[in-house]
C-alpha angles and dihedrals in degrees: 000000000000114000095258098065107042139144134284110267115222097223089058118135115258119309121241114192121230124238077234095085119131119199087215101037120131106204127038115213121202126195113176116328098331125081125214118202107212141154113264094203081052087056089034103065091048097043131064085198099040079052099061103034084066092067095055120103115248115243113234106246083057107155110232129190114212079340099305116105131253121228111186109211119192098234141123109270101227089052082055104052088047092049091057093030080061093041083057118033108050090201086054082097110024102080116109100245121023127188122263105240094055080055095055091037091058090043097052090050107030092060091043098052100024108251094158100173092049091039090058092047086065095039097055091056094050088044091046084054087050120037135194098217132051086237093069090028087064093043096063091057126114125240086234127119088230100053103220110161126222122195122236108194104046116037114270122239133155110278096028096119087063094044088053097056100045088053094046089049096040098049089039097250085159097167084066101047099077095055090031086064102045094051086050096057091042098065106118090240106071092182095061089072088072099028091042123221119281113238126228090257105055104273126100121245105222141187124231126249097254101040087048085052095047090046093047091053089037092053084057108052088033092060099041084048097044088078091032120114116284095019135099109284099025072123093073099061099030099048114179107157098112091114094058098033115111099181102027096170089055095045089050102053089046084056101051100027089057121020098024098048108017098030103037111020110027109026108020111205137188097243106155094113096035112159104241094229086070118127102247083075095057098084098062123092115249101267094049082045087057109040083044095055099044084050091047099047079046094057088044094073099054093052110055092049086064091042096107086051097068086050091057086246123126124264119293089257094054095049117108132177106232104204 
């Protein structure tokens, strides 16, 4: 038996019995200090390792509870009790938005057991958070001048956009992490990237070393190529709208009021993916409005096919999950 399913030690603490406890149930799991009866065919026909662990003779010092046997798995309690609660209950994953944490737990187990219907159900709505194309990626945005993104298939807090991108990076959900990154540097607050982001209740969401590292160096080259040529805001520095311009003076002083000064010089923001309905957009005629917006949703593409770049990964077409 592998060691993460091993079994009870005598000398365990003190047992608590999960409200998971089927009368009927065949097989008793145990994770930590609390036990879960449930039916092994039930696992077993979910589970590629719970499958074949069926097969497998019992020893016989097995430890039973009330004859069934117990297999201890090293596991947090509460993944396990939404991993069951899932295996169980069909509706457990159908609800538009889902929390987070029933989402990890699913990720973490069901990698590691080998619940692959259930695995790709946590994984769409990480994936639907955190697209690979710019289609998906605009669809998600809000109709709001400034832009702040809430999630709609898993339930919204403060910090999950960091929690989204740790879990995506530590279960190899490599297709995420690109927009996941980049939706973690362009939050407006920069130092929150080192001081974390306080949850509603009462922990800190937090980033880890090395993705603070890569976000810090990202932020950099992102900003700088965001007015390079080809990419969204070239526009900005080589402005040559003077023909269709109907009101040139005014169009100027936008520019240079607010890109120019505000955007560029003294308050430097992420802007790449800017919504187009931002604000910054507002001072230009209409014809200047519209020739910006249709550079800067040009530039946009470009941009985000070189986004994994920026984040050291490899191009959209090389990323795999490896699950």
């Amino acid at each position: 038996m592998s060691s993460s399913a091993k079994r009870q030690r005598t000398e365990d603490a003190p047992i608590t019995r999960s409200e998971i406890w089927y009368q009927d149930g065949s097989v008793v799991l145990q994770a930590q200090d609390t036990q879960f009866r449930v039916h092994f065919g039930v696992l077993a026909a979910q589970s590629a390792f719970f499958r074949d662990m069926q097969g497998l003779p019992q020893p016989p010092d097995q430890p039973t509870v009330e004859g069934c046997p117990v297999v201890e798995i090293q596991d947090d309690v509460s993944d396990v009790k939404h991993l069951l609660t899932a295996v169980y209950d069909p509706i457990f994953m159908v609800e538009r938005a889902v929390p987070l944490p029933r989402i990890a737990s699913l990720i973490r187990l069901g990698r590691k057991y080998d619940f692959k219907k259930l695995l790709d159900l946590a994984v769409e709505r990480l994936t639907f958070e955190n697209p690979t194309t710019l289609a998906e990626y605009n669809a998600l945005k809000p109709n709001r001048l400034d832009d702040s993104y809430t999630t709609t298939r898993i339930v919204p807090y403060q910090g999950i956009l960091f929690d989204m991108l740790t879990l995506a990076r530590e279960n190899n959900i490599l297709t995420a992490l690109p927009c996941a990154y980049y939706r973690a540097l362009a939050i407006p607050r920069r130092a929150a990237l080192f001081d974390g982001i306080p949850r509603g209740d009462g922990t800190v969401a937090t980033l880890a070393q090395a993705d603070q590292r890569r976000c810090v160096l990202s932020y950099d080259e992102l900003n700088r190529a965001q007015f390079r040529k080809g990419y969204p805001f070239e526009w900005v520095a080589a402005w040559d709208f003077e023909e269709e311009c109907k009101f040139p003076d005014r169009c100027t002083h936008a520019r240079t009021r607010d890109w120019m000064k505000t955007a560029v010089l003294r308050n430097p923001e992420l802007l790449m993916l800017q919504n187009p309905k931002h604000s910054l957009f507002a001072g230009f005629c209409t014809q200047c409005r519209k020739r910006s917006v249709e550079l800067t949703q040009e530039g946009q593409k470009k941009a985000w096919d070189e986004l994994p770049s920026f984040f050291s990964l490899p191009p959209w077409s090389e990323l795999k999950n490896d699950l």
